[in-house]
C-alpha positions as CSV (number, residue, x, y, z in Angstrom):
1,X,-13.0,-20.2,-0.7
2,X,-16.2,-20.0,-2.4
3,X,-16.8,-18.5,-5.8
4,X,-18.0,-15.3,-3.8
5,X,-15.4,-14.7,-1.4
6,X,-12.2,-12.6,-1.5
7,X,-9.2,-11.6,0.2
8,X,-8.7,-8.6,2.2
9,X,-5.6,-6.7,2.8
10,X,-5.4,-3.7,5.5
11,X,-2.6,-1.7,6.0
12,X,-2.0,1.2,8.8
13,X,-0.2,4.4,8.9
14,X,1.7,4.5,5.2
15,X,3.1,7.2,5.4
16,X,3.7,7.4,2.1
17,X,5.6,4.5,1.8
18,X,3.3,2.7,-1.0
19,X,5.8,1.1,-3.2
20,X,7.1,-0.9,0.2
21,X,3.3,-1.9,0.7
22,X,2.6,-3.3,-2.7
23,X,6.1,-5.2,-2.7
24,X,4.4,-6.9,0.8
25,X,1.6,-7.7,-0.9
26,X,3.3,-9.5,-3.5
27,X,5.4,-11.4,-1.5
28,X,3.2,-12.3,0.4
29,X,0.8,-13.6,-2.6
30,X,3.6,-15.1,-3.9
31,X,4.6,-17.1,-0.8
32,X,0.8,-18.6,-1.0
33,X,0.9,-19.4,-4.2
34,X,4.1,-21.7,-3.5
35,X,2.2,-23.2,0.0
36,X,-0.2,-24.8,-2.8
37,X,-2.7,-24.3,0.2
38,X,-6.2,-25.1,-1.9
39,X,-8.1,-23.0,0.5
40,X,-6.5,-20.0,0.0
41,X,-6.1,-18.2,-3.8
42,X,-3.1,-16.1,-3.0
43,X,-4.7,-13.3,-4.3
44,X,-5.5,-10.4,-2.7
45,X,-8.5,-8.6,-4.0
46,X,-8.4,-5.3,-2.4
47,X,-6.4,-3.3,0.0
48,X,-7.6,-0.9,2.4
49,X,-5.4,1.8,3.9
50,X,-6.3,3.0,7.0
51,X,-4.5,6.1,9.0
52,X,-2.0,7.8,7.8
53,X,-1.5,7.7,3.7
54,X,0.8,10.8,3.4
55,X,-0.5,11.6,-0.5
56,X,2.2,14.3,-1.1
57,X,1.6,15.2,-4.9
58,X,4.7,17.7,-4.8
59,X,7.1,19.6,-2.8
60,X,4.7,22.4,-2.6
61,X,2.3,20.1,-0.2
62,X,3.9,20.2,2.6
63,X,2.5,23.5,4.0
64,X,-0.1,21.2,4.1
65,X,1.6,18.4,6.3
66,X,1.4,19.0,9.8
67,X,4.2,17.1,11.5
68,X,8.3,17.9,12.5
69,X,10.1,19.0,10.0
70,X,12.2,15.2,10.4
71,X,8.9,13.7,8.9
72,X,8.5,15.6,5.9
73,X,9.7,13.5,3.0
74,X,8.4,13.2,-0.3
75,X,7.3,9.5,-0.1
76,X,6.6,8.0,-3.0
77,X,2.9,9.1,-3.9
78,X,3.9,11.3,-6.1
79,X,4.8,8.7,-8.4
80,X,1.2,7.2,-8.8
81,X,-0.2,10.8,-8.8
82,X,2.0,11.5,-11.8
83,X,1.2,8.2,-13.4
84,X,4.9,7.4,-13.4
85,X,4.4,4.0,-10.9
């Protein structure tokens, strides 16, 4: 890598699942950093989410969500929206 380059993460459909996404990401950075591979950092500079993000801020959101009732779940958004996470 040169001084100017960077690493790109893209995730799909999250479906609210962001906590499991950013524990991937740091496994995965971690596993790098342990392969020693001196063309790759380990880091990742920036994620993109792409589809489906599911940013429930609270239970009164989901008249909002338009999917079967089995796919209405919290998620944990709500968390960062809060500033709890």
């Amino acid at each position: 890598p040169t001084s100017t380059s960077f690493t790109v993460a893209v995730q799909g459909c999250s479906h609210g699942e962001l906590d499991s996404i950013y524990e991937a990401l740091k496994t995965y950075e971690s596993q790098e950093l342990q392969a020693e591979n001196p063309e790759r950092s380990g880091k990742i500079d920036i994620l993109i989410c792409c589809g489906d993000v599911q940013t429930l801020r609270n239970p009164a959101d989901f008249h909002a969500l338009n999917v079967p009732p089995k796919y209405k779940t919290m998620g944990d958004f709500h968390a960062y929206y809060s500033g709890r996470n």
